[in-house]
C-alpha positions in Angstrom: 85.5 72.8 74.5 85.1 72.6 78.1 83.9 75.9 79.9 86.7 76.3 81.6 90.1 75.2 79.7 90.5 78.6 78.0 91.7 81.6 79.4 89.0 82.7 81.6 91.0 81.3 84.7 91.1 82.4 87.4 87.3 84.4 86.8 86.8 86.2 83.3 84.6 88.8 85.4 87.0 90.4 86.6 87.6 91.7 82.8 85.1 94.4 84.5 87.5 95.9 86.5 88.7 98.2 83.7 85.9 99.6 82.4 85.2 101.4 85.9 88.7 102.1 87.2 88.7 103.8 83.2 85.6 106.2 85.1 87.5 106.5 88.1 90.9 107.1 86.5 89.2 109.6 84.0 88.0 112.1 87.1 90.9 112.1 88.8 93.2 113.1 86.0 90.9 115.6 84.2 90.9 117.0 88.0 94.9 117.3 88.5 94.8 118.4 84.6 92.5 121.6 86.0 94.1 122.1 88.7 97.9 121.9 88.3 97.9 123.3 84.5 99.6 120.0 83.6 98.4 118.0 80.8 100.9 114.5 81.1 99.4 113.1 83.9 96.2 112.5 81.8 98.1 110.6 79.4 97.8 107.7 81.4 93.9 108.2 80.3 95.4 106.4 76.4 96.4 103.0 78.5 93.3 103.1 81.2 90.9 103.4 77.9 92.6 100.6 75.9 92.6 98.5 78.7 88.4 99.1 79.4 87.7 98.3 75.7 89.7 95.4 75.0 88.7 93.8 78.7 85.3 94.5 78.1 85.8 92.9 74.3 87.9 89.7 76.2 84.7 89.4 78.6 81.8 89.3 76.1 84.3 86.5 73.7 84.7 85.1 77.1 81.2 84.7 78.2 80.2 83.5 74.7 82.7 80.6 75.2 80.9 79.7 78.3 77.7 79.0 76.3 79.2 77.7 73.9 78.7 79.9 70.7 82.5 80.5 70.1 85.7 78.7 71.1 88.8 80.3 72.0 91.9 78.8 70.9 95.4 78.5 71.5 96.2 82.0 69.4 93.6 83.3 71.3 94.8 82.7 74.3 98.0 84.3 73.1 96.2 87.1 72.6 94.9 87.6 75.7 98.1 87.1 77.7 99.8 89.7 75.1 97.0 92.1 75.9 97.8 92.1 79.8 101.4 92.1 79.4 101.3 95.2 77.6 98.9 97.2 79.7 100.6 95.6 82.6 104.0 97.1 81.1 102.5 100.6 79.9 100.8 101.3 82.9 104.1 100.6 84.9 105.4 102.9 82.8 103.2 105.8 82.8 103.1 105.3 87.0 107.4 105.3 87.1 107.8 108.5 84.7 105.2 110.8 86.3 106.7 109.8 90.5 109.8 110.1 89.1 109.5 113.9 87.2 106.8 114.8 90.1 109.8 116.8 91.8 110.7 118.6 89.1 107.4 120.2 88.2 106.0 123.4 90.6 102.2 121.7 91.5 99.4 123.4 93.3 98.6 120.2 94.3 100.9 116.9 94.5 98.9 114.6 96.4 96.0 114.7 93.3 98.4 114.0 90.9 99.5 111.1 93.0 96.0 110.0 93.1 95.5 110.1 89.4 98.0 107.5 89.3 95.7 105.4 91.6 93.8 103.9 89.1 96.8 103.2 86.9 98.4 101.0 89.9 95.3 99.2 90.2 95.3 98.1 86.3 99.0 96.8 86.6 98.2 94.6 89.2 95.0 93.3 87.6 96.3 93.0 84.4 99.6 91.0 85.8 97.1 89.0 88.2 95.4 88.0 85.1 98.4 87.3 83.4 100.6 85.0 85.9 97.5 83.2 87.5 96.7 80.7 85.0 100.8 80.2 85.0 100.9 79.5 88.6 98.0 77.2 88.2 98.9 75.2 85.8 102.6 74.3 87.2 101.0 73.5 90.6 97.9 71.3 88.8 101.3 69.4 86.4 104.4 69.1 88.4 105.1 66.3 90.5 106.3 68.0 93.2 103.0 70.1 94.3 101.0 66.5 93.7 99.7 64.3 96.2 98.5 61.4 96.0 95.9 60.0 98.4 95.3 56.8 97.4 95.0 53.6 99.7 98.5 51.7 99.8 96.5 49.0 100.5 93.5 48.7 97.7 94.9 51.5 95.8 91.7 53.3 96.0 90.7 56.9 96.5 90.7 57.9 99.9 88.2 60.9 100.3 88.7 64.2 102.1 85.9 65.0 104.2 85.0 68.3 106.2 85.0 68.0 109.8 84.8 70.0 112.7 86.9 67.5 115.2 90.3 67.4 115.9 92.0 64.4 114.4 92.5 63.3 110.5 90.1 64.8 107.9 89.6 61.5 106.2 86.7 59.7 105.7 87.1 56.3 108.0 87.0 53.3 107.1 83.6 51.3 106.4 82.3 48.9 109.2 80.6 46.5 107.2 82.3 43.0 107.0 82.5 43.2 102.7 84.7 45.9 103.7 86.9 43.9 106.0 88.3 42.0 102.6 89.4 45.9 100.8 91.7 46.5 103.9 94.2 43.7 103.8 98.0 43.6 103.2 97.6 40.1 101.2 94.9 38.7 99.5 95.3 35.3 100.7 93.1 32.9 102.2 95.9 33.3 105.2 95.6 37.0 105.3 94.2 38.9 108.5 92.0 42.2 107.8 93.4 45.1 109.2 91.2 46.5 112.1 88.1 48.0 111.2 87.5 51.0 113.1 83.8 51.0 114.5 82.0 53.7 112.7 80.2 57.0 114.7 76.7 55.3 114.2 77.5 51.4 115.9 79.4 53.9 118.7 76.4 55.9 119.7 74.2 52.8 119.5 76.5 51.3 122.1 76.1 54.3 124.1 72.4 54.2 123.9 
């Protein structure tokens, strides 16, 4: 299996993320527990500890794919997209009902309990990151319409993309040499005229010199 046609896409180490934002998360709701007498915030503590053990689980399986000592199939896969879109969908959850009653409960201190839900936000956008990434890569990498194709209409080869610093196309230009002059033609003939060659970076600074 090829290291990286399973799940792990976009980056399997951010299966990390959980098991601290679980520490994080676990301070700051014991701390609005103590201090506003209210035990539901800390409920969210049940999803934020799920979601550090079974990341941390999805990142050793996933790191032992990379070395290839286990492969991780299709149901696996499943699996793993199942496991985000429920923490992703408790989390929300937990987040909506304690904004939502905040009002109706008489805190020493509302702007804790709002940070206790800190963590919680954090884990629905990893978990949904995690979740709709490998989606949106895999409908740009296979539909026709976000393809494009840089071949030569001429040879039908590969034209590369090169770095550059200059203003002007990114392209690589075309070779100098005279085999060359035969690859840039618009008919193979014996009547056919090359296309101009433009004079590479090297014969110009010669002709400088």
């Amino acid at each position: 299996m090829a290291p990286q046609s399973c799940a792990q896409a976009p980056n399997h180490n951010l299966r990390l993320i959980p098991v601290f934002n679980f520490a994080f998360a676990f301070a700051l709701s014991i701390a609005s527990a103590h201090v506003n007498h209210k035990a539901f915030p800390s409920v969210g503590l049940v999803p934020a500890f799920t979601s550090a053990v079974g990341s941390f689980h999805i990142y050793r399986r996933l790191s032992r794919s990379e070395n290839g000592e286990v492969k991780v199939g299709g149901l696996a896969r499943a699996c793993i997209a199942l496991f985000d879109m429920f923490h992703a969908s408790l989390m929300l959850t937990f987040v909506v009902l304690t904004w939502v009653t905040l009002r109706r409960w008489d805190l020493r201190n509302e702007a804790l309990l709002a940070y206790a839900t800190f963590p919680l936000i954090i884990g629905i956008v990893l978990h949904s990151y995690l979740l709709l990434a490998p989606v949106l890569k895999a409908l740009v990498t296979y539909l026709p319409s976000f393809s494009m194709s840089r071949e030569c209409p001429h040879c039908n080869r590969s034209i590369s993309v090169v770095p550059t610093i200059y203003r002007g196309s990114r392209y690589a230009a075309i070779p100098s040499s005279p085999e060359a002059a035969d690859l840039y033609t618009d008919d193979h003939s014996d009547d056919a005229q090359p296309i101009a060659i433009r004079p590479s970076f090297d014969e110009a600074a010669e002709d400088k010199a």
